[in-house]
N, CA, C and O of each residue as an XYZ file, in Angstrom:
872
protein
N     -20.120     14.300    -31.395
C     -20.067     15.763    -31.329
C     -19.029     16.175    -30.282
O     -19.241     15.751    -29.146
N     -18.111     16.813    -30.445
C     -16.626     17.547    -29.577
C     -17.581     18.732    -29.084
O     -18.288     19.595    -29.606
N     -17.215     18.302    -27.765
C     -17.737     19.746    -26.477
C     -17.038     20.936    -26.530
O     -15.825     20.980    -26.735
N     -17.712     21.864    -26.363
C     -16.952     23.345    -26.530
C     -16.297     23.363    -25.190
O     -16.083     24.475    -24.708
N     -15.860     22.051    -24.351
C     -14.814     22.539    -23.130
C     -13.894     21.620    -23.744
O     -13.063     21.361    -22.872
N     -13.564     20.878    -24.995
C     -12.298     20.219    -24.993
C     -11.663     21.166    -26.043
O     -12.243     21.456    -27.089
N     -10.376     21.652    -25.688
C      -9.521     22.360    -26.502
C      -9.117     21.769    -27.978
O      -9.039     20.552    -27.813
N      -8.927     21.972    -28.867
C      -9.010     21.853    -30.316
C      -7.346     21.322    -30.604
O      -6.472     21.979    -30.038
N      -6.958     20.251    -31.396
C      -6.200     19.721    -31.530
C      -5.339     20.580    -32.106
O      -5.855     21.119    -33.085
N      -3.713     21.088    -31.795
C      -3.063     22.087    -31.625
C      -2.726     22.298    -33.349
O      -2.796     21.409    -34.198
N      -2.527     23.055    -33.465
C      -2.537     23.517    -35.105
C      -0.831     23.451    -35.925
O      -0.276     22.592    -35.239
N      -0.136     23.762    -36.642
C       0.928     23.357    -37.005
C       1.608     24.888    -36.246
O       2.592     24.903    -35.506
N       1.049     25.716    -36.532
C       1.455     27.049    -35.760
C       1.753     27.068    -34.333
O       2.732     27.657    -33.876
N       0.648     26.224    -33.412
C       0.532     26.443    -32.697
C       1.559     25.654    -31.500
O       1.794     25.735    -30.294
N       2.065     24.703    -32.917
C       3.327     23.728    -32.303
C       4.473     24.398    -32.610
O       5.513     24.245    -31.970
N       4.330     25.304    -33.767
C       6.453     25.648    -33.802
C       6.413     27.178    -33.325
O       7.250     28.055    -33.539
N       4.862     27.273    -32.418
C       5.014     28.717    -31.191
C       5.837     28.167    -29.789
O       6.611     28.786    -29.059
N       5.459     27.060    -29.731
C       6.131     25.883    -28.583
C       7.733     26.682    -28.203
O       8.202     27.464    -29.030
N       8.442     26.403    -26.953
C       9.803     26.828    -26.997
C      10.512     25.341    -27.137
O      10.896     24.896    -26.056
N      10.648     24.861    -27.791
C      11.822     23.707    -27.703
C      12.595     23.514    -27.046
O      13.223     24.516    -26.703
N      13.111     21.986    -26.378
C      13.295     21.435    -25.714
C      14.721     21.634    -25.638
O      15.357     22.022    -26.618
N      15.212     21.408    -24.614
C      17.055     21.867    -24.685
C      17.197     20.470    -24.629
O      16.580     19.824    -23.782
N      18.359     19.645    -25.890
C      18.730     18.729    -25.954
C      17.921     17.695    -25.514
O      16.954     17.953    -24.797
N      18.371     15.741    -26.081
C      17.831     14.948    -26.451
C      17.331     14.824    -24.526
O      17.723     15.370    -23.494
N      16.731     14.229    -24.730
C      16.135     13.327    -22.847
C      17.220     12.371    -22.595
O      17.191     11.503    -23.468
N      18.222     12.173    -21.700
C      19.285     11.075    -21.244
C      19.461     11.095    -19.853
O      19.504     12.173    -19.260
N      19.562     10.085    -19.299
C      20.369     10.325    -18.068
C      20.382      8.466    -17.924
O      19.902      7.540    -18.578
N      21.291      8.612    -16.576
C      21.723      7.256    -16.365
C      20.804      6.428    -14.880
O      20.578      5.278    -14.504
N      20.525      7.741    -14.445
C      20.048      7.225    -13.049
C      18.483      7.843    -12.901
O      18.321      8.966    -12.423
N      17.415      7.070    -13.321
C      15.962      7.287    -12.994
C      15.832      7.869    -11.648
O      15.396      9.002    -11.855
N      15.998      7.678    -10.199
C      15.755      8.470     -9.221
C      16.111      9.668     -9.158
O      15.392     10.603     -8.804
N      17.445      9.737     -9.555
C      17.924     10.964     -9.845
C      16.959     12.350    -10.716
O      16.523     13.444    -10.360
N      16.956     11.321    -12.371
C      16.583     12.198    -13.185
C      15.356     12.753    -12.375
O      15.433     13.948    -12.092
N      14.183     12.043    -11.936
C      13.062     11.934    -10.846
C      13.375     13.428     -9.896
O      12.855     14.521    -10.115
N      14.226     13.147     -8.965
C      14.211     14.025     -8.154
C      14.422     15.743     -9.187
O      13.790     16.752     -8.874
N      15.186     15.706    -10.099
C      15.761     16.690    -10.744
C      14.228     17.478    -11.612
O      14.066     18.691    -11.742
N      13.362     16.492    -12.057
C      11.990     17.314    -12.536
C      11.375     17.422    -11.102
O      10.757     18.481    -10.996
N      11.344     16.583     -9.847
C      10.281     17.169     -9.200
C      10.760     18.059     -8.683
O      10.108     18.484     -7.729
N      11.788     18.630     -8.931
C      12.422     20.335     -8.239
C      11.678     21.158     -9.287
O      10.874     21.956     -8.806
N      11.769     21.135    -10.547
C      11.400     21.563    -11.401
C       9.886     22.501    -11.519
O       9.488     23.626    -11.823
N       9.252     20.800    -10.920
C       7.627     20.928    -10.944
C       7.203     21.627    -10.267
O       6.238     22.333    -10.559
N       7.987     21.651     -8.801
C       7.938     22.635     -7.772
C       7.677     23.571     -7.637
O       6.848     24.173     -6.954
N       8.896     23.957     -8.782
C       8.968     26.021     -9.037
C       7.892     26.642    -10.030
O       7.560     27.813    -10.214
N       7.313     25.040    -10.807
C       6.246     25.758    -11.848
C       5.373     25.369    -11.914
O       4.811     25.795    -12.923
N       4.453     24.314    -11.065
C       3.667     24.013    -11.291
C       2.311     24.742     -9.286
O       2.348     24.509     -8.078
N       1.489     25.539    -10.179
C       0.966     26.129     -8.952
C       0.218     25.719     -7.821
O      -0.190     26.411     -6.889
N       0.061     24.226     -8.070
C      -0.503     23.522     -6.799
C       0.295     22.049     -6.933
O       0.832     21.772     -8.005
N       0.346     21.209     -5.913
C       0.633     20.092     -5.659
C       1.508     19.532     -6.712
O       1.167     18.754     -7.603
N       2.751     20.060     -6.480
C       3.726     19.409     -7.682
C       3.891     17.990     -7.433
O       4.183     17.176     -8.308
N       3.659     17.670     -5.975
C       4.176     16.039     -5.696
C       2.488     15.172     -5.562
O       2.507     14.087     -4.981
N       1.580     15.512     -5.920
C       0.636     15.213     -6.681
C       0.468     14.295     -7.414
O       0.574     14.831     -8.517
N       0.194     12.823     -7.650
C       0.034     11.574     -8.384
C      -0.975     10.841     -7.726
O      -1.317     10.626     -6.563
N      -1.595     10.312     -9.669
C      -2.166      9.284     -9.473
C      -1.669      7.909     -9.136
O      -0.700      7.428     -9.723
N      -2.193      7.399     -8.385
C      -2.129      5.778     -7.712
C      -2.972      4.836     -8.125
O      -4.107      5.011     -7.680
N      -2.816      3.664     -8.983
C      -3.572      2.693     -9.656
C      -3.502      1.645     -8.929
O      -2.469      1.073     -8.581
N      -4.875      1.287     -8.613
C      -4.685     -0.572     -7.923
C      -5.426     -1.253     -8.733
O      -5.720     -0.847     -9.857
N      -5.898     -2.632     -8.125
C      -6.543     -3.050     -8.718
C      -7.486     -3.850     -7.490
O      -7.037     -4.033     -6.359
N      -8.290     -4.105     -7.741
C      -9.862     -4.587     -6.785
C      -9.916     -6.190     -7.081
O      -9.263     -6.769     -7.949
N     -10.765     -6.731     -6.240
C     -10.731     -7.789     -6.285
C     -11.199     -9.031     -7.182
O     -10.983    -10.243     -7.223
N     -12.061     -7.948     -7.973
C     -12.387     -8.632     -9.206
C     -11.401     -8.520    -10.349
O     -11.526     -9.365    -11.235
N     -10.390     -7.569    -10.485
C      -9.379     -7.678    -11.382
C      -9.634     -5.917    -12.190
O      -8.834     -5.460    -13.006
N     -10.894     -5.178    -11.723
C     -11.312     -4.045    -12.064
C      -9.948     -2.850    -11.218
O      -9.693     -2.650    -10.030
N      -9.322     -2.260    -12.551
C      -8.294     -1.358    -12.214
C      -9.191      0.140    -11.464
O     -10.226      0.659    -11.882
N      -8.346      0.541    -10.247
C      -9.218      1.763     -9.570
C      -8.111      3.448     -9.212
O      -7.176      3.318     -8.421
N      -8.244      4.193     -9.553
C      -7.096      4.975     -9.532
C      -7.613      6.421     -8.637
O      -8.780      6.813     -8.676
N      -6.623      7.051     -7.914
C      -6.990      8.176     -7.302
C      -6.253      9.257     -7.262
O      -5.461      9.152     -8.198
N      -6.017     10.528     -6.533
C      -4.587     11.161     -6.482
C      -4.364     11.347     -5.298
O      -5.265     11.858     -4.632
N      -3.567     11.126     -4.892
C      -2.524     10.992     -3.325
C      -1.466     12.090     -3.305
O      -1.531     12.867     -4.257
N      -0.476     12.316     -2.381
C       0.509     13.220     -2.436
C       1.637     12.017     -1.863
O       1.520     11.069     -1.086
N       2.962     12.665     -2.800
C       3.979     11.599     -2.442
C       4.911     12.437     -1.301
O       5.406     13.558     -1.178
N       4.845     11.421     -0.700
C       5.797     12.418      0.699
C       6.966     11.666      1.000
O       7.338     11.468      2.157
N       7.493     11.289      0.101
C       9.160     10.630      0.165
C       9.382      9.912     -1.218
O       8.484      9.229     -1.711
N      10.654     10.091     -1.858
C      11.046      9.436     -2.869
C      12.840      9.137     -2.672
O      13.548     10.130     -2.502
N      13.431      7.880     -2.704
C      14.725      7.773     -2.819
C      14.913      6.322     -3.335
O      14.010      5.557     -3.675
N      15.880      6.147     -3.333
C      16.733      4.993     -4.217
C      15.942      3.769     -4.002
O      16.045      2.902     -4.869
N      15.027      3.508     -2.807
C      14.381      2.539     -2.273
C      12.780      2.935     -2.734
O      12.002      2.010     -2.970
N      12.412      4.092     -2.829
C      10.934      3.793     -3.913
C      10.084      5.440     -3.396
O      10.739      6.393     -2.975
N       8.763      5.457     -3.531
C       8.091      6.457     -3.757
C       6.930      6.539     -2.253
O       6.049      5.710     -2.480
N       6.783      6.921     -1.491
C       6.328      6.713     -0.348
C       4.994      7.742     -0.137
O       5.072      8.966     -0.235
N       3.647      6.927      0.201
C       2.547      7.984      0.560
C       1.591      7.619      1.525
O       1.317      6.424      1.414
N       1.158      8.015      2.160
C       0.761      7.617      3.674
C      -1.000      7.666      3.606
O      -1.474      8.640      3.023
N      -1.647      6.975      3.996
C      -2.943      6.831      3.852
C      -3.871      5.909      4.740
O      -3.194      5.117      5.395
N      -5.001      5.811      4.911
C      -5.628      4.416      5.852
C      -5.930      3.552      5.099
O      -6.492      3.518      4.004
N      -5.247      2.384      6.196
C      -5.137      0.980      5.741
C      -6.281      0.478      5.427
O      -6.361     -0.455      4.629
N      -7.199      0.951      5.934
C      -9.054      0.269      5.451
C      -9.423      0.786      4.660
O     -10.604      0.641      4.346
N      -8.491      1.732      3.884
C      -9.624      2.690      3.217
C      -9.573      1.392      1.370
O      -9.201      0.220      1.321
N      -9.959      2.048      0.507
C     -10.283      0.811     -0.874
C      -8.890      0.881     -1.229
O      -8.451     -0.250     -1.435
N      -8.254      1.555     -1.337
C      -6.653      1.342     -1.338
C      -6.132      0.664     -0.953
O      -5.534     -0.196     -1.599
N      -6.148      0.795      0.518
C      -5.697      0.363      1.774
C      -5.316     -1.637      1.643
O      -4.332     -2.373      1.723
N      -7.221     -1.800      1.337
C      -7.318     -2.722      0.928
C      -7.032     -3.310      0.145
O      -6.709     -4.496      0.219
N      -7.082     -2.547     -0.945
C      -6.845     -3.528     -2.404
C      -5.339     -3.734     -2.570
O      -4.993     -4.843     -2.977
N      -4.420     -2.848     -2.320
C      -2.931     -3.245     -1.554
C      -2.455     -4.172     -0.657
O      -1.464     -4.894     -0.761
N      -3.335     -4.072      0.322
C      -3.181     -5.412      1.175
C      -3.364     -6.846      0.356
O      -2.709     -7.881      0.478
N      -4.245     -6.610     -0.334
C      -4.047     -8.596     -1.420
C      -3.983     -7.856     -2.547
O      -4.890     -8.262     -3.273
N      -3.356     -6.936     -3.104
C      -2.558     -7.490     -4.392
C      -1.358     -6.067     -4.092
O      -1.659     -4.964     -4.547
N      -0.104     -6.240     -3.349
C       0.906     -5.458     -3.266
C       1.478     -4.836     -4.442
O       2.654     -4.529     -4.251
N       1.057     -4.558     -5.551
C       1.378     -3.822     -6.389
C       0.601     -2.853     -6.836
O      -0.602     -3.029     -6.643
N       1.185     -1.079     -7.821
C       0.569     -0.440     -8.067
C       1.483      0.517     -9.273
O       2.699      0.436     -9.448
N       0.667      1.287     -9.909
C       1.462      1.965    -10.606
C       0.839      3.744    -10.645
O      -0.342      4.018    -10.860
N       1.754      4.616    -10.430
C       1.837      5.693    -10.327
C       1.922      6.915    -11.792
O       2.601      6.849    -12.816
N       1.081      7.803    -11.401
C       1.372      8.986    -12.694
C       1.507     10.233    -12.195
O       0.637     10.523    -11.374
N       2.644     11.409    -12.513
C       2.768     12.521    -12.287
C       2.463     13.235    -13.596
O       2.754     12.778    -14.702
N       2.006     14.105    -13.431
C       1.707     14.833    -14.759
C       1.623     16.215    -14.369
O       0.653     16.732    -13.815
N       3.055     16.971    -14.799
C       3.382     18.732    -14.698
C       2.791     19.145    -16.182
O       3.212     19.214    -17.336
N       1.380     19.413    -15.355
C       1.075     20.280    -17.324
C       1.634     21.475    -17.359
O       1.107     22.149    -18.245
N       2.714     22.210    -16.621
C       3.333     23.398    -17.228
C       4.946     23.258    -18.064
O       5.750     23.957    -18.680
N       4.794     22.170    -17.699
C       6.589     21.910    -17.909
C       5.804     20.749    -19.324
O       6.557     20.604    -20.287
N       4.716     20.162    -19.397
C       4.639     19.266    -20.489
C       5.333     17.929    -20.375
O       5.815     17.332    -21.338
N       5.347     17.529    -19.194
C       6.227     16.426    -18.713
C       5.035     15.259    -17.926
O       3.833     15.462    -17.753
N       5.736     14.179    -17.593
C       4.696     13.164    -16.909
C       5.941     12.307    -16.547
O       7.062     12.547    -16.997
N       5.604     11.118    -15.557
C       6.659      9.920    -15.345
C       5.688      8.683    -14.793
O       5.014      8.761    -13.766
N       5.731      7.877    -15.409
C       4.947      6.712    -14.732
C       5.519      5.978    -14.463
O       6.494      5.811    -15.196
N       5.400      5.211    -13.507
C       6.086      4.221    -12.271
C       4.897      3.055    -12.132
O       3.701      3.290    -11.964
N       5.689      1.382    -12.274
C       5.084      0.603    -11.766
C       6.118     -0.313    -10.961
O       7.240     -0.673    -11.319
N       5.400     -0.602     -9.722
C       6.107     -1.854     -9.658
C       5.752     -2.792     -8.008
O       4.875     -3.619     -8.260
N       6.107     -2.858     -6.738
C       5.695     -3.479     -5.972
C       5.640     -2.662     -4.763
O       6.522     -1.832     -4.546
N       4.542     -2.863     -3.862
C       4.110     -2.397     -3.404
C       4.719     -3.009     -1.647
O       4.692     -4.234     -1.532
N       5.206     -2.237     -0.437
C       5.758     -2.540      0.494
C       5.285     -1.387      1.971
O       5.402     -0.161      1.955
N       4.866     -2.052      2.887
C       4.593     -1.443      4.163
C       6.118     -0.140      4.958
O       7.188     -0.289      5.549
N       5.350      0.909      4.507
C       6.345      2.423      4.991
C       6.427      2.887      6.420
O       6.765      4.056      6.602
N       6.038      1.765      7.946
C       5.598      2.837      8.912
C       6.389      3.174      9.268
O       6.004      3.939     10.152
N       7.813      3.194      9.240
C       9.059      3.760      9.487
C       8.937      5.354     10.025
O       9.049      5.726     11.193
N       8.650      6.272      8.718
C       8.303      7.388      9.095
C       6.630      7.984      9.329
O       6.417      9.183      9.504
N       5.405      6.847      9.295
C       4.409      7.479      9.727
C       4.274      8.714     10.409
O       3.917      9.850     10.099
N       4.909      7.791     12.060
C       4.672      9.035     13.327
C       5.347     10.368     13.275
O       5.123     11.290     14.059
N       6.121     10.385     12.367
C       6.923     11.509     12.198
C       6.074     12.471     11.283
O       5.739     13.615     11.592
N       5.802     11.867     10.192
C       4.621     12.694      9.321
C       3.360     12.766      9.580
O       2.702     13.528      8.873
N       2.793     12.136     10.465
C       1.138     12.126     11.067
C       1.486     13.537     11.972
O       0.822     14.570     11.896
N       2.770     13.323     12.908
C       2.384     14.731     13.652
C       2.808     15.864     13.051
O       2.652     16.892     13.710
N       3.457     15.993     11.647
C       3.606     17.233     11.149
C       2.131     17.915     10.552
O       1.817     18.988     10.037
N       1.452     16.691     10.918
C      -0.245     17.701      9.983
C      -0.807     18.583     10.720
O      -0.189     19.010     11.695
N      -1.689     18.902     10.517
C      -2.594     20.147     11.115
C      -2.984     19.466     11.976
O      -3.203     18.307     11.623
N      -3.250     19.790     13.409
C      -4.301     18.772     14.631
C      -5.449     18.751     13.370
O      -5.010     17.980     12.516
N      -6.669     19.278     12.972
C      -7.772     19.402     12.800
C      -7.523     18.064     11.582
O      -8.265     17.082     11.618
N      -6.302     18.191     10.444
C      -6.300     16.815      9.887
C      -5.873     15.710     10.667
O      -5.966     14.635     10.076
N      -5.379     15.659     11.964
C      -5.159     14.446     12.687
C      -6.769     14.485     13.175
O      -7.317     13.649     12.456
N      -7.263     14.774     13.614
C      -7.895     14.451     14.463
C      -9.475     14.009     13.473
O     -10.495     13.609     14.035
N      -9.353     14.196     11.931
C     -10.121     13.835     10.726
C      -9.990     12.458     10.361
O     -10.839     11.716      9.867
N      -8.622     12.188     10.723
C      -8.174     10.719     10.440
C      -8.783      9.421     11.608
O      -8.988      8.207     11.611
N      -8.882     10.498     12.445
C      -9.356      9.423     13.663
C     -10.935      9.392     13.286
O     -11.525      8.355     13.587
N     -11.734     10.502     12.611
C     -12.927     10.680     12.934
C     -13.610      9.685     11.311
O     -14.704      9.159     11.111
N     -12.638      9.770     10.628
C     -13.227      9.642      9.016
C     -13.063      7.674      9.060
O     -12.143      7.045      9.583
N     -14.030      7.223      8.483
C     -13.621      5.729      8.327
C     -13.667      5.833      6.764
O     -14.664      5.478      6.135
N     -12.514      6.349      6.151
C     -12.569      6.276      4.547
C     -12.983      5.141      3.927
O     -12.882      3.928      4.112
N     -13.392      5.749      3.276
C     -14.194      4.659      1.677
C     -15.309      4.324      2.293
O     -16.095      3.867      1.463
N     -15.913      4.339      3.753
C     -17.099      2.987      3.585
C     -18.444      4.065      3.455
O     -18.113      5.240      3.610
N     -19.154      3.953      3.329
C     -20.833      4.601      3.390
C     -20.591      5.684      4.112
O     -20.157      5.502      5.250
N     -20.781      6.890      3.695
C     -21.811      8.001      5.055
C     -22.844      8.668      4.605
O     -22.915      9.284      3.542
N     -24.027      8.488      5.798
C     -25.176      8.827      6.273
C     -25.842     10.046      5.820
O     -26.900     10.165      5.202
N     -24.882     11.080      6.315
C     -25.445     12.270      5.987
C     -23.230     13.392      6.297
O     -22.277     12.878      6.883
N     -23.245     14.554      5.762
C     -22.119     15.300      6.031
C     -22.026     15.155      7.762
O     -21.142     14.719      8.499
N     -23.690     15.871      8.083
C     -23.968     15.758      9.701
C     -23.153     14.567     10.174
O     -22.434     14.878     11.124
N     -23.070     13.570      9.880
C     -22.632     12.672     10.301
C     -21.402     12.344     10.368
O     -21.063     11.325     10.970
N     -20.580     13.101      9.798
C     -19.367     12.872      9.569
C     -18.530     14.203     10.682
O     -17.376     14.308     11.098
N     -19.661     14.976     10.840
C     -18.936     16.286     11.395
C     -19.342     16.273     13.334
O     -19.051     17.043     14.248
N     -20.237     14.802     13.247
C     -20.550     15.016     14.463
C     -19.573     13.895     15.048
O     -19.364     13.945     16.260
N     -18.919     12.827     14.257
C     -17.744     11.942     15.072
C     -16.144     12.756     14.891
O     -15.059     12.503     15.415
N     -16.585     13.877     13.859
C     -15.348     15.157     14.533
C     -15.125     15.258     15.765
O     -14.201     14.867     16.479
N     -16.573     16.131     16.057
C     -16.650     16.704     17.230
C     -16.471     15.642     18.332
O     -16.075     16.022     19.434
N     -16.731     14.363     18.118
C     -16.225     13.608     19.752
C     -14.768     13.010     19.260
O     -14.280     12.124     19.961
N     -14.207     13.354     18.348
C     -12.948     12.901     18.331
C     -11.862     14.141     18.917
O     -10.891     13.974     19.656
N     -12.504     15.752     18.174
C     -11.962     17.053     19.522
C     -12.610     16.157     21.044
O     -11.867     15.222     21.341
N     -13.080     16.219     21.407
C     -13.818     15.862     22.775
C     -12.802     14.786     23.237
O     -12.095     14.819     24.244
N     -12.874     13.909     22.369
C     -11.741     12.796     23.347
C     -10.423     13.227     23.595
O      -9.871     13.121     24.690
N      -9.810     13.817     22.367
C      -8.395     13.998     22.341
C      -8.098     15.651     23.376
O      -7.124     15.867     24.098
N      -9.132     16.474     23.150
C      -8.935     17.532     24.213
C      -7.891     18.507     23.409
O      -8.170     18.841     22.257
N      -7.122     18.794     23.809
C      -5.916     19.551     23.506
C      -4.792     18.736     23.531
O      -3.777     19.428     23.611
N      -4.527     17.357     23.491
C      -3.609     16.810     23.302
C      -3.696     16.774     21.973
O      -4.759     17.070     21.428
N      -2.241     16.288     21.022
C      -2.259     16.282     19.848
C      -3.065     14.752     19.427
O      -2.875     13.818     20.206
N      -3.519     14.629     18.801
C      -3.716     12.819     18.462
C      -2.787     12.216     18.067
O      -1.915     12.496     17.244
N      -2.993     11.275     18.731
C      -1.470     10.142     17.815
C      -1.736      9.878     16.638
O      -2.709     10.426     16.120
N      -0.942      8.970     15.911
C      -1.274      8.520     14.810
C      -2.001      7.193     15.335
O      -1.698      6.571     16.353
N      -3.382      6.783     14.111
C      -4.238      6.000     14.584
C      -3.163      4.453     13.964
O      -2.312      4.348     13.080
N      -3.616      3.710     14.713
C      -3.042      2.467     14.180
C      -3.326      2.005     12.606
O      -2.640      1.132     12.074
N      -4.245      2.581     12.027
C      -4.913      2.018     10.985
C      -4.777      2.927      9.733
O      -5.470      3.083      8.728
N      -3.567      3.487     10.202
C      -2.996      4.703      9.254
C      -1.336      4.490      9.341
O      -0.655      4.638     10.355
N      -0.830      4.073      7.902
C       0.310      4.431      7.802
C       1.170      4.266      6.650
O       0.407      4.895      5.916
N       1.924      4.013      6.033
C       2.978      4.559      5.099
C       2.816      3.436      3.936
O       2.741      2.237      4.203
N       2.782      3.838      2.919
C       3.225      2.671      1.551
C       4.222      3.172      0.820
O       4.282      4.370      0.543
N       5.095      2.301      0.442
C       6.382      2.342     -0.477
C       6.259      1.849     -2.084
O       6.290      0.646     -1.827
N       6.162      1.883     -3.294
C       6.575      1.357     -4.403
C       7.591      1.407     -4.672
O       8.277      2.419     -4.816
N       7.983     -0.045     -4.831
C       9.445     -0.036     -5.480
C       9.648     -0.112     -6.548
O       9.243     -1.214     -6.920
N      10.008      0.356     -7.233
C       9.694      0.841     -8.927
C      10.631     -0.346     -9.680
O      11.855     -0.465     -9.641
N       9.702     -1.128    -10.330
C      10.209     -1.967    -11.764
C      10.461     -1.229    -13.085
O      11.476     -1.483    -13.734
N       9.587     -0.344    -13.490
C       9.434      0.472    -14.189
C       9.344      1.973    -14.169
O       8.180      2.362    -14.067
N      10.243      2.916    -14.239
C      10.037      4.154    -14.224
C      10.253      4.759    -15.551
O      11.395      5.048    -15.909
N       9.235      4.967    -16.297
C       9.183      5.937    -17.791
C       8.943      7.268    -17.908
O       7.758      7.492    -17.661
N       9.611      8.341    -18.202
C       9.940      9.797    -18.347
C       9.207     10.161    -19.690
O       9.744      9.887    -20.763
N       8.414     10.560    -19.650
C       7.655     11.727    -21.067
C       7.688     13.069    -21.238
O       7.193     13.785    -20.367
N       8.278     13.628    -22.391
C       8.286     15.156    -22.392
C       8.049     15.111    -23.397
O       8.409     14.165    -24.098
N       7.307     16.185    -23.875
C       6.158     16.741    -24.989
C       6.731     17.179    -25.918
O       7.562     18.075    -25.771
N       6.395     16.594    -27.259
C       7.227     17.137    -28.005
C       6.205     17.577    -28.966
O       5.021     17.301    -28.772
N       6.676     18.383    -30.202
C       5.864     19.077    -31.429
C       5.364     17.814    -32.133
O       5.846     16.684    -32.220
N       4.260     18.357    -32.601
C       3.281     17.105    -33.596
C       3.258     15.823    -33.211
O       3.153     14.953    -34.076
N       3.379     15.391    -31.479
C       3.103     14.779    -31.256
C       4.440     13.678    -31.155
O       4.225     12.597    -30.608
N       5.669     13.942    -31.633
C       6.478     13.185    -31.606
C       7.654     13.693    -30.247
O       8.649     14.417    -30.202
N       6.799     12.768    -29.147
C       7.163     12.874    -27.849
C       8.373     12.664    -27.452
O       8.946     12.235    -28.454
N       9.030     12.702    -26.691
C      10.245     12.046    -25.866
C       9.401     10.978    -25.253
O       8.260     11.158    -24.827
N      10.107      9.767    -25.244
C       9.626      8.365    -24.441
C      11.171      7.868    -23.500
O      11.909      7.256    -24.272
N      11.516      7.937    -22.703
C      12.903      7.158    -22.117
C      12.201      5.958    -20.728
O      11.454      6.377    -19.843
N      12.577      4.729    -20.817
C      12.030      3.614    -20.056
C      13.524      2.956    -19.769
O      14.517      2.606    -20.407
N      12.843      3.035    -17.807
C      13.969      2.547    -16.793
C      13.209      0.962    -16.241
O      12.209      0.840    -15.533
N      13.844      0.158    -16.681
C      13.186     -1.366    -16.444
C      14.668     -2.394    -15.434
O      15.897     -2.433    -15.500
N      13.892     -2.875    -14.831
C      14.762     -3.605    -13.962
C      13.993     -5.210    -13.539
O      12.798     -5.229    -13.834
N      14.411     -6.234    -13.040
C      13.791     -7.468    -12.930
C      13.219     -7.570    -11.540
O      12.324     -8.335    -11.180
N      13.972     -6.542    -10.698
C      13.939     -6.832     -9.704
C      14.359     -5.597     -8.518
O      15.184     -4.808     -8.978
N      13.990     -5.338     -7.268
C      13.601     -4.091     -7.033
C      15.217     -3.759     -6.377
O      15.391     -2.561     -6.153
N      16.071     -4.414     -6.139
C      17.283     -4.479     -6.154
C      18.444     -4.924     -7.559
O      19.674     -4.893     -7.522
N      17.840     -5.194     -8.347
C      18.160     -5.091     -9.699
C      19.023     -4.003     -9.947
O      18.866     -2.997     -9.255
N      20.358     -4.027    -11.248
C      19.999     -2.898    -12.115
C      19.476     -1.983    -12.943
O      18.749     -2.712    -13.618
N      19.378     -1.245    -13.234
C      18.473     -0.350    -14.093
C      18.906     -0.969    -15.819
O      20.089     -0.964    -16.158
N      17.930     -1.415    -16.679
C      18.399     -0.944    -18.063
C      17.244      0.006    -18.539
O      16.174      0.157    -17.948
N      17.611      0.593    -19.647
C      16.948      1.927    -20.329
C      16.598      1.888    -21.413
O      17.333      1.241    -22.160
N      15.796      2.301    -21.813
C      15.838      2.395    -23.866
C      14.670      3.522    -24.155
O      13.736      3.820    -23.411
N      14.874      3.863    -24.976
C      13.803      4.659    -25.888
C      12.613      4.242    -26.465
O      12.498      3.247    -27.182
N      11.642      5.085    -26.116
C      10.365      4.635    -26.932
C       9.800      5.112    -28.198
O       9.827      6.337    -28.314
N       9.342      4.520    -29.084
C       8.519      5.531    -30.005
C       7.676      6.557    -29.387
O       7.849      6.586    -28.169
N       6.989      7.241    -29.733
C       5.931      8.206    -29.000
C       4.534      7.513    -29.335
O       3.486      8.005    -28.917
């Protein structure tokens, strides 16, 4: 039985109401094309355009996925900052790889990224102190992923983490800092009528590699 909250499979009308796509999907340089939609996503999408899911995998081989915010992307990979203990944290630490999904549902676009996974603290301290004190000083107080007790409990190692730090800013905690993917795979999707999508796939052997490209079916 289909729930009256899943929207109804789009009708033939309801695809050639669509505005069509300006010319075929091409480009030569995946970071590039990359940077050029997440400007895009920016201007149209009303919360968290740099917004992606992050896929690991656990130690039993069970795939685990979440959404993170990406706070750096260039020729060298996709960068997002998080604690090292947290199930991420971990499951990165023994198995350095992961694969990534953006998905602009206003633009009808997505890009998925896989490939190896590399230690970012380069710019941590620089981005730990651009946060809010009240999120620094959450990072010191929160031991992500493991058990808590009660909310009470979480709001009362706040309060001695204000208490310790005072009015100084907090540093960044040691057990917090930067991950890089270096992309093997970066694939571009844009939505097309009746389902016959744009597919373009950026594959390389190696994270210093060249790029080759090809087209997908949908």
């Amino acid at each position: 039985m289909t729930s009256p909250m899943i929207p109804p499979t789009p009708s033939e009308a309801d695809y050639r109401a669509r505005s069509g796509a300006a010319g075929p999907l091409e480009a030569d340089d995946p970071l590039a094309l990359f940077a050029d939609w997440l400007a895009e996503a920016g201007a149209a999408e009303p919360n968290d355009a740099n917004a992606m899911t992050l896929a690991t995998v656990d130690a039993e081989g069970l795939p685990d996925a979440r959404m993170v915010l990406l706070k750096g992307a260039d020729a060298r990979g996709f960068v997002f900052y998080s604690n090292l203990q947290s199930a991420k944290g971990e499951q990165l630490a023994a198995n350095p790889r992961a694969a990534l999904l953006f998905h602009w549902k206003s633009l009808r676009r997505q890009v998925r990224v896989r490939g190896d996974v590399e230690a970012a603290p380069e710019g941590a301290d620089a981005y730990f102190a651009s946060r809010a004190r009240a999120s620094r000083v959450g990072a010191w107080a929160s031991e992500q992923s493991r058990g808590l007790e009660s909310r009470e409990a979480l709001l009362k190692r706040v309060a001695e983490a204000e208490a310790r730090f005072g009015e100084a800013g907090p540093p960044r905690p040691p057990h917090w800092s930067g991950f890089r993917v270096r992309p093997l795979r970066i694939e571009f999707w844009r939505d097309g009528a009746f389902r016959l999508h744009e597919r373009l796939l950026f594959a390389r052997d190696g994270p210093e590699a060249a790029w080759s490209k090809a087209l997908l079916y949908p």
